[in-house]
C-alpha positions, 0 to 999 in steps of 0.5 A: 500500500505505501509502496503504491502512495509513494509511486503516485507522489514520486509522480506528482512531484515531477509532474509539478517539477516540470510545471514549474519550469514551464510557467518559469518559462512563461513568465520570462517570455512575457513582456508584458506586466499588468494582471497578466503577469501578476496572475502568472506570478500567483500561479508560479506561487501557487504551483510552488506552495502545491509542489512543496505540499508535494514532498512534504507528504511523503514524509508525513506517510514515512513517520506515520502521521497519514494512513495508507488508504488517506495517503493514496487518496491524497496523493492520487489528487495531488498527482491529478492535481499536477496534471491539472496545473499542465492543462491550464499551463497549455492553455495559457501558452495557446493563448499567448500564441495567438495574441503573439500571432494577432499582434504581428498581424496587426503590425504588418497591417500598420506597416503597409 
């Protein structure tokens, strides 16, 4: 049973590993400031608060303070949590993608 537990959180943290290098990535590509980049900064706050929940679960279940069926619980949420966090992440790169693609556009409209 830990055994399983301590697969899903070994998952999860690289999961959310990656995650933090990609909105890393993000925010350095962004030029702008405003509320974008201040959500994005929450985000990269947040993803690091879960990530960090993340390795410190592990330790609760080696010194016993979770029970097996409650750490594989938790850490099934948090593993699909992680991916979650990858899904928004996507999307907001499409996003950045076409406002990139639609500011090109409108600059090579003002150029003619």
């Amino acid at each position: 049973m830990t055994i399983v537990a301590y697969v899903l959180s070994s998952a999860a943290i690289l999961v959310m590993a990656a995650n933090i290098w990609l909105i890393a990535r993000l925010i350095s590509g962004f030029s702008g400031g405003g509320e974008v980049g201040n959500r994005l900064k929450l985000l990269l706050a947040l993803i690091a608060f879960f990530f960090l929940g993340y390795v410190i679960s592990p330790v609760l279940v080696a010194v016993g303070l979770l029970i097996d069926w409650a750490a594989i619980l938790v850490f099934a949420v948090f593993f699909f949590g992680a991916f979650y966090v990858t899904i928004t992440l996507g999307v907001l790169r499409k996003i950045f993608s076409v406002l990139n693609l639609l500011k090109a556009k409108d600059d090579s409209q003002a150029q003619e």
